[in-house]
C-alpha positions as CSV (number, residue, x, y, z in Angstrom):
1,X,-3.0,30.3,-13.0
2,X,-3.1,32.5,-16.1
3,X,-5.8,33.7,-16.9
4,X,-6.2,32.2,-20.3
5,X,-5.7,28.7,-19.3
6,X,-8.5,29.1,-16.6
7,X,-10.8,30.0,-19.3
8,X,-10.1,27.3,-21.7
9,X,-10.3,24.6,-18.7
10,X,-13.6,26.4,-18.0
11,X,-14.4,25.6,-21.4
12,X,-13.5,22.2,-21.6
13,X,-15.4,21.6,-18.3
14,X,-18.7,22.8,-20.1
15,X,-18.0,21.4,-23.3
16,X,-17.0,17.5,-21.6
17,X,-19.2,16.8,-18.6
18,X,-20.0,13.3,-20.0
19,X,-15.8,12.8,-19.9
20,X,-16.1,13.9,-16.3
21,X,-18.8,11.5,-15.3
22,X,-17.3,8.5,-16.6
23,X,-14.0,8.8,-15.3
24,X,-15.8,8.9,-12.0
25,X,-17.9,6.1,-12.9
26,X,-18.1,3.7,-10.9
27,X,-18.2,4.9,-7.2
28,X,-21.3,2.6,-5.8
29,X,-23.3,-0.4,-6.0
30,X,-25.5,-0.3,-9.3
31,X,-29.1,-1.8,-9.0
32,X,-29.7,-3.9,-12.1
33,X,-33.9,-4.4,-12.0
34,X,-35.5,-7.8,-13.4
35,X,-39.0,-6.6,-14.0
36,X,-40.2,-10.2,-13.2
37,X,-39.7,-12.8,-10.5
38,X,-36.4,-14.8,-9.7
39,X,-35.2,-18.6,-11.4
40,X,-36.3,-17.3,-15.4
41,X,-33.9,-16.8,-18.1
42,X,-33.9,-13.2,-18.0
43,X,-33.2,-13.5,-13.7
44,X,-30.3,-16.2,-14.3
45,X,-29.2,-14.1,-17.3
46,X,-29.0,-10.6,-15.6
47,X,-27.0,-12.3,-12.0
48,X,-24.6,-13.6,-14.4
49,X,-23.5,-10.4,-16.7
50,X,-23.7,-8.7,-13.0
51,X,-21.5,-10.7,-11.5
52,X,-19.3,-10.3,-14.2
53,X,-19.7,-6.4,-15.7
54,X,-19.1,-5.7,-11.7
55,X,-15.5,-7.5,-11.6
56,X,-14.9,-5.7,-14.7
57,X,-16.3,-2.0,-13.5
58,X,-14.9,-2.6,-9.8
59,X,-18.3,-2.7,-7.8
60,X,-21.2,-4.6,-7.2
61,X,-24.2,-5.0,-9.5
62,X,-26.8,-6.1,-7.3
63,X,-29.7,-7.8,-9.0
64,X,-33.4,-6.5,-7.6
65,X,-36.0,-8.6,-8.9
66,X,-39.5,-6.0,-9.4
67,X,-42.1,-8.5,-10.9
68,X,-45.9,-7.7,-11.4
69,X,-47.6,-6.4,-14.0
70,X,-45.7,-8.6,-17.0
71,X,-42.9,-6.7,-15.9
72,X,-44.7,-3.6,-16.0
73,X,-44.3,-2.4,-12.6
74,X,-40.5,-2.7,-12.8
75,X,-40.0,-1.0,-16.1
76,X,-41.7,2.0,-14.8
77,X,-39.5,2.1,-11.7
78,X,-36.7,2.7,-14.2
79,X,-38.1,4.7,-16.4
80,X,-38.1,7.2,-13.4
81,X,-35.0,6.5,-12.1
82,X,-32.0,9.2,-12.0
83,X,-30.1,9.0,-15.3
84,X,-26.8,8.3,-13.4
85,X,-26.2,4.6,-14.6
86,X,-26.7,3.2,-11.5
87,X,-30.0,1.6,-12.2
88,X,-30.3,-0.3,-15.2
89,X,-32.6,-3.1,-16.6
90,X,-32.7,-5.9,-17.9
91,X,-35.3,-6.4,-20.5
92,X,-36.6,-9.0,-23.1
93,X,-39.7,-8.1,-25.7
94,X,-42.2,-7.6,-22.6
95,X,-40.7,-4.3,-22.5
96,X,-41.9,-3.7,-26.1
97,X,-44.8,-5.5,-25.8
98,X,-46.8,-4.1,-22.6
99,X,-47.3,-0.2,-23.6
100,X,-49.1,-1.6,-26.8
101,X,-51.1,-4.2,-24.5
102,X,-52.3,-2.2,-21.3
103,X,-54.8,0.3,-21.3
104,X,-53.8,4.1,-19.9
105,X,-50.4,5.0,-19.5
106,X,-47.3,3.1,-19.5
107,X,-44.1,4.1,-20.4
108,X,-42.1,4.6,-24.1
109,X,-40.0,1.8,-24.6
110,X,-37.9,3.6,-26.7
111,X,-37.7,7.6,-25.8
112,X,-37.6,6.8,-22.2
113,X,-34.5,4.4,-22.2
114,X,-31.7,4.2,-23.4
115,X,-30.1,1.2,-24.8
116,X,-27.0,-0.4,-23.4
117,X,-26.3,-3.7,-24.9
118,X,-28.2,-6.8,-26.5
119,X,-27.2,-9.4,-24.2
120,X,-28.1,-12.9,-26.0
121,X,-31.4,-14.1,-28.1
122,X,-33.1,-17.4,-26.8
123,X,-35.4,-19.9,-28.4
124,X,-39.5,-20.2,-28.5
125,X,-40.9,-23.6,-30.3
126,X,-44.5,-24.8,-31.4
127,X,-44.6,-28.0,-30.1
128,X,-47.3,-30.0,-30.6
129,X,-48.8,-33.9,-28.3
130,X,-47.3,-37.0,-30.2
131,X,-51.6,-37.6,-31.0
132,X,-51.5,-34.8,-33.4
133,X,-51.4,-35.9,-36.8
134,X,-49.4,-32.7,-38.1
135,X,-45.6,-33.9,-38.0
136,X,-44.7,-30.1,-39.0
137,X,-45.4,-26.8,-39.5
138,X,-46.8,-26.9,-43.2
139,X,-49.1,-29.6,-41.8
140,X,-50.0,-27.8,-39.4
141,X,-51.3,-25.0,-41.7
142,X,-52.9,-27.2,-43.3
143,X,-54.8,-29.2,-40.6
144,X,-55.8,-25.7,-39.4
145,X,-57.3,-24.2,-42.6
146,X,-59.2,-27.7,-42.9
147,X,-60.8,-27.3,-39.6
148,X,-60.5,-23.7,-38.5
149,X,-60.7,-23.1,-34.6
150,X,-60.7,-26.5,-34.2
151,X,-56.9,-26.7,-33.1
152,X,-55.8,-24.9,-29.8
153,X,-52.5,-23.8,-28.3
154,X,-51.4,-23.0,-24.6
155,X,-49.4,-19.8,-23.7
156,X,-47.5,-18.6,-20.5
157,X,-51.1,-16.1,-20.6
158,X,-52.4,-13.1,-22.2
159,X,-50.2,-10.8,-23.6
160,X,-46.7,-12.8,-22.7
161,X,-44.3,-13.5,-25.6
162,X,-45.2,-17.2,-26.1
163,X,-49.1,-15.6,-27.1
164,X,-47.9,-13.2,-29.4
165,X,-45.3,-15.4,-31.2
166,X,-48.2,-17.7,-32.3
167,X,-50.6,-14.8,-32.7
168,X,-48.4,-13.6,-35.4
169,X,-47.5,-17.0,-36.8
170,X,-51.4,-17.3,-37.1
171,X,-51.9,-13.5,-38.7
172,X,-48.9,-14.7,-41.2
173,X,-50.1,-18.4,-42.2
174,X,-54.1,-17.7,-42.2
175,X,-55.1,-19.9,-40.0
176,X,-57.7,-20.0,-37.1
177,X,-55.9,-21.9,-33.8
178,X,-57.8,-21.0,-30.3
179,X,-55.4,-19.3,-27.3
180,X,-55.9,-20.8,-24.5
181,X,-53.9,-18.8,-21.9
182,X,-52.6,-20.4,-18.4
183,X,-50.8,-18.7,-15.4
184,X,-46.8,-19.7,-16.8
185,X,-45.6,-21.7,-19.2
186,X,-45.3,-24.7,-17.1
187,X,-49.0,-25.3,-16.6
188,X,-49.7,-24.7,-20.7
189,X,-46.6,-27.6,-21.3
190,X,-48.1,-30.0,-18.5
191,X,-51.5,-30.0,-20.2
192,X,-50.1,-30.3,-23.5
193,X,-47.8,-33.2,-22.6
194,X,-51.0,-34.9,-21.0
195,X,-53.1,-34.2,-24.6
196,X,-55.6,-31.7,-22.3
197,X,-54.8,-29.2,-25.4
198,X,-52.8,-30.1,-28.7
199,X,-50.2,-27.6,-29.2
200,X,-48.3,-25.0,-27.1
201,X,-45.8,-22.2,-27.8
202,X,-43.2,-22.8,-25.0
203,X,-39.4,-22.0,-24.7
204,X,-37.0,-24.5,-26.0
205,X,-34.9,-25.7,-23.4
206,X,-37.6,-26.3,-20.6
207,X,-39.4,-28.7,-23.0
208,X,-36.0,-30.5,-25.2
209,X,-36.2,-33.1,-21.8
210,X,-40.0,-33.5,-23.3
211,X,-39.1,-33.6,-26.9
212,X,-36.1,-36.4,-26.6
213,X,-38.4,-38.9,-24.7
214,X,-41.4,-38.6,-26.9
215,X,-43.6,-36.8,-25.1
216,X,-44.0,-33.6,-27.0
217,X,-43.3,-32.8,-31.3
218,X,-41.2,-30.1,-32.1
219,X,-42.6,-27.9,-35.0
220,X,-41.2,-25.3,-35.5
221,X,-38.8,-22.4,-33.6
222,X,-39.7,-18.3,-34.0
223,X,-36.1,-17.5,-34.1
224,X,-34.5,-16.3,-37.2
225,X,-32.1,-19.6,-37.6
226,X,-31.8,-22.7,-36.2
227,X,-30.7,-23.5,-32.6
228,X,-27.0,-24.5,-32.1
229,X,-28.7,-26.6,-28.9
230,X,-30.8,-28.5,-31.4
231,X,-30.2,-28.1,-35.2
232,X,-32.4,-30.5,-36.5
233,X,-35.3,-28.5,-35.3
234,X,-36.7,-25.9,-38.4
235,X,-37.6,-22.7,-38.0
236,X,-41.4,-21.5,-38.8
237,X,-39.7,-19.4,-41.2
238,X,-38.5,-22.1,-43.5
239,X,-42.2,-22.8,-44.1
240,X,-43.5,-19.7,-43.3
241,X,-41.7,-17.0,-45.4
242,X,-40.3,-13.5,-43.4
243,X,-41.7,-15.3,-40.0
244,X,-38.6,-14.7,-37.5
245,X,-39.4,-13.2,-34.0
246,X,-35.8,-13.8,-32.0
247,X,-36.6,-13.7,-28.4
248,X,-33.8,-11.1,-27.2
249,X,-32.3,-10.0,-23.7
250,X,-30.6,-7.0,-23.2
251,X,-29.9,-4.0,-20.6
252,X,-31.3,-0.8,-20.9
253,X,-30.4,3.1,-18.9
254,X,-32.7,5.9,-18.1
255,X,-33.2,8.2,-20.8
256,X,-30.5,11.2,-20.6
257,X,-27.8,8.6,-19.1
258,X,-24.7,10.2,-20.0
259,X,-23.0,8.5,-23.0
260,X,-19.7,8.2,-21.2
261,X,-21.5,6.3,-18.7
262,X,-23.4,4.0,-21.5
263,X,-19.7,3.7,-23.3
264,X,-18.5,2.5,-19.8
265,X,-21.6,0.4,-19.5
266,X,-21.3,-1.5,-22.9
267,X,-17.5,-1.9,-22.6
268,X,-18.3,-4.3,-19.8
269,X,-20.9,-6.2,-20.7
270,X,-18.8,-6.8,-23.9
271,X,-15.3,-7.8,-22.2
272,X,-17.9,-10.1,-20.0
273,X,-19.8,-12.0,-22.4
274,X,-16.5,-12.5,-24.3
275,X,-14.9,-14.1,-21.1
276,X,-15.1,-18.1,-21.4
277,X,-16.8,-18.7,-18.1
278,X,-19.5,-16.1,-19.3
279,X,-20.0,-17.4,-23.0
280,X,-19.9,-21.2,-21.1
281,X,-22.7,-20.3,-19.1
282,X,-25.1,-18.5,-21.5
283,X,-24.2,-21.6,-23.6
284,X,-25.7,-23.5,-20.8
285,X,-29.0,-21.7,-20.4
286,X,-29.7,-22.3,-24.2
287,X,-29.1,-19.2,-25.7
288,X,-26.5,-17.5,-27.7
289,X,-24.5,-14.6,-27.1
290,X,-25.0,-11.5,-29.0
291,X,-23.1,-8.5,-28.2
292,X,-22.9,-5.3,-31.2
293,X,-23.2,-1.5,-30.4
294,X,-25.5,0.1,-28.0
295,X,-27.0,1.6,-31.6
296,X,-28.0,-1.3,-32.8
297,X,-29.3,-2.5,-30.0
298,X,-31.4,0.5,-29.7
299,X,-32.4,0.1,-33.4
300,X,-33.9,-3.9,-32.6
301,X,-35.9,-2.4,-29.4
302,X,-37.5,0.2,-31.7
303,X,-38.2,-2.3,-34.8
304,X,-39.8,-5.0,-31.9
305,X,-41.8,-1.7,-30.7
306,X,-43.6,-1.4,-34.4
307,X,-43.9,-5.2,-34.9
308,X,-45.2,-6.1,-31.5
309,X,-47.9,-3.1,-31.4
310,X,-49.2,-4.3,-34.5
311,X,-49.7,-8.0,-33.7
312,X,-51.3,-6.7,-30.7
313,X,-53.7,-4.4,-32.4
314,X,-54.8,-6.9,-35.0
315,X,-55.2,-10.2,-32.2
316,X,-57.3,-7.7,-30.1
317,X,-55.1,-8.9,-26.7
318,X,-55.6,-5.9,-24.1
319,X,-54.7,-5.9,-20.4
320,X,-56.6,-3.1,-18.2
C-alpha cells in the first residue's frame, strides 16, 4: 500500500476510535442494573425498553436487579463499571438524591455517568383520608399554618422521593406537617386509608383504585402538569407557585463511554419508545413518554442534583 495512504488511515484510526467502537457495537449481552428490587416502576420500566432497545441493537439487554442502600449499592456498581456500554442504568431521582443524603462517600451523579436518555416522567400525589377537612391544597396550607405540626404525612421512608417531594412542598408553602416515614409506600397508603395518619405522599397510580372508591382525597400532584391518566387532579403548583418536581426515569453510562456508543445507545431507546407496543405499555404503567437528547437529559440530572441537595440540607434528612 503506498505509503501515504497508510499514513492517513493511521491518522484517521487515531483521530476516529469512537467511529470504530460503534460500528462494532453491539457484540454481547448488555447488563442494564435496577439499583432497587424487582415489580417497581423503574424494574417494569427498564425490562421493557430492554426488551425492546435489544431487538433494535441485535442482542440481549438483560435486566440485573442490585437493590440496597436506596439504590445506593447498585449505582456504585456502575459507576465502576468499564466504560464500554455494556453496563448501563436505569435511574430515577434516587440517583440524585443519595450522595446529598448519606454520610461519607458515594458517588457523583453527574461527573461519574454519563447520560443516555430520559426514558418517561411518572406522577407523585398528596393525598389526604376523606376525615380531613382540607378538600385541597390551599386548604391544606391553611389548616397547617393554623395548627402547625399538628398535621402528619407518611412516606416510602427517609430520604426516598415521596419524603422529599413533601419536604420541599413544606419548605415552599411554610408550613409545619410531621414525616412519618414507613418501610415502602404501601404500608404509609394502608395507614392513611385506615385514618392511622392523615395525609401521605404516594405515587399516583397505586392509589387512583383508592381515590375512585372514596377511600383516599387527591390534593395535589408534584409534576409540572396535570396527568393525562387523571386530569381533573391539580398540580401543587397551581396553588403553590414554581412548585414542580417531575419524578423522571432514564438510563445512564459510565463516565468516558464512547459517544459513538451513547449515539448508538440513544438511537434505540428513541426508535423503541416510539414503537406503539412500547408507548402502549408505558401508557399503561401511568407515565408518559419523554424521549429528547442525551444533552438534555444530562442537563435535568444536574439541575435535580442542585435542587435535591438543597431540600436535603435544609429538612436535615441524613442516612449513615
Amino acid at each position: 500500500m503506498n505509503p501515504i495512504l497508510l499514513a492517513v488511515a493511521g491518522a484517521l484510526a487515531v483521530l476516529t476510535p469512537d467511529l470504530a467502537t460503534a460500528q462494532a457495537y453491539p457484540t454481547r449481552v448488555i447488563r442494564m442494573i435496577v439499583p432497587l428490587a424487582p415489580g417497581g416502576t423503574g424494574d417494569t420500566l427498564a425490562r421493557v425498553m430492554g426488551e425492546e432497545m435489544g431487538k433494535i441493537l441485535g442482542t440481549n439487554i438483560v435486566v440485573d436487579n442490585r437493590p440496597g442502600a436506596g439504590g445506593l449499592i447498585g449505582t456504585q456498581t456502575v459507576a465502576s463499571a468499564m466504560p464500554d456500554g455494556y453496563t448501563l442504568i436505569n435511574v430515577s431521582p434516587s440517583h440524585v438524591i443519595n450522595p446529598a443524603l448519606y454520610t461519607g462517600k458515594t458517588y457523583d451523579p453527574v461527573k461519574d455517568f454519563e447520560p443516555v436518555f430520559h426514558i418517561a416522567n411518572t406522577y407523585q400525589i398528596i393525598v389526604a383520608h376523606p376525615s380531613l377537612p382540607a378538600k385541597n391544597i390551599k386548604e391544606l396550607i391553611a389548616m397547617a399554618k393554623a395548627s402547625p405540626g399538628k398535621l402528619s404525612y407518611g412516606s416510602a421512608g427517609t430520604g426516598s422521593a415521596t419524603h422529599l417531594n413533601m419536604e420541599l412542598f413544606k419548605q415552599m408553602a411554610g408550613v409545619d406537617i410531621v414525616h412519618v416515614p414507613y418501610k415502602g409506600s404501601t404500608p404509609a397508603r394502608v395507614d392513611t386509608v385506615g385514618g392511622q395518619i392523615q395525609l401521605s405522599m404516594d405515587g399516583l397510580l397505586p392509589v387512583l383504585p383508592f381515590i375512585k372508591d372514596g377511600r383516599l382525597r387527591p390534593l395535589g400532584l408534584t409534576s409540572s402538569k396535570r396527568s393525562q391518566v387523571a386530569p381533573d387532579i391539580p398540580t401543587i403548583g397551581e396553588s403553590v407557585p414554581g412548585y414542580a418536581t417531575d419524578t423522571w426515569y432514564g438510563i445512564l453510562a459510565p463516565a468516558k463511554t464512547p459517544k459513538a456508543i451513547i449515539a448508538t445507545l440513544h438511537s434505540a431507546a428513541q426508535k423503541a419508545i416510539d414503537t406503539p407496543a412500547t408507548a402502549a405499555r408505558l401508557k399503561q404503567l401511568g407515565t408518559e413518554a419523554v424521549g429528547g437528547s442525551s444533552e438534555a437529559f444530562g442537563k435535568l440530572v444536574a439541575s435535580e442534583a442542585k435542587l435535591w441537595a438543597q431540600v436535603v440540607k435544609v429538612s436535615g434528612a441524613k442516612v449513615n
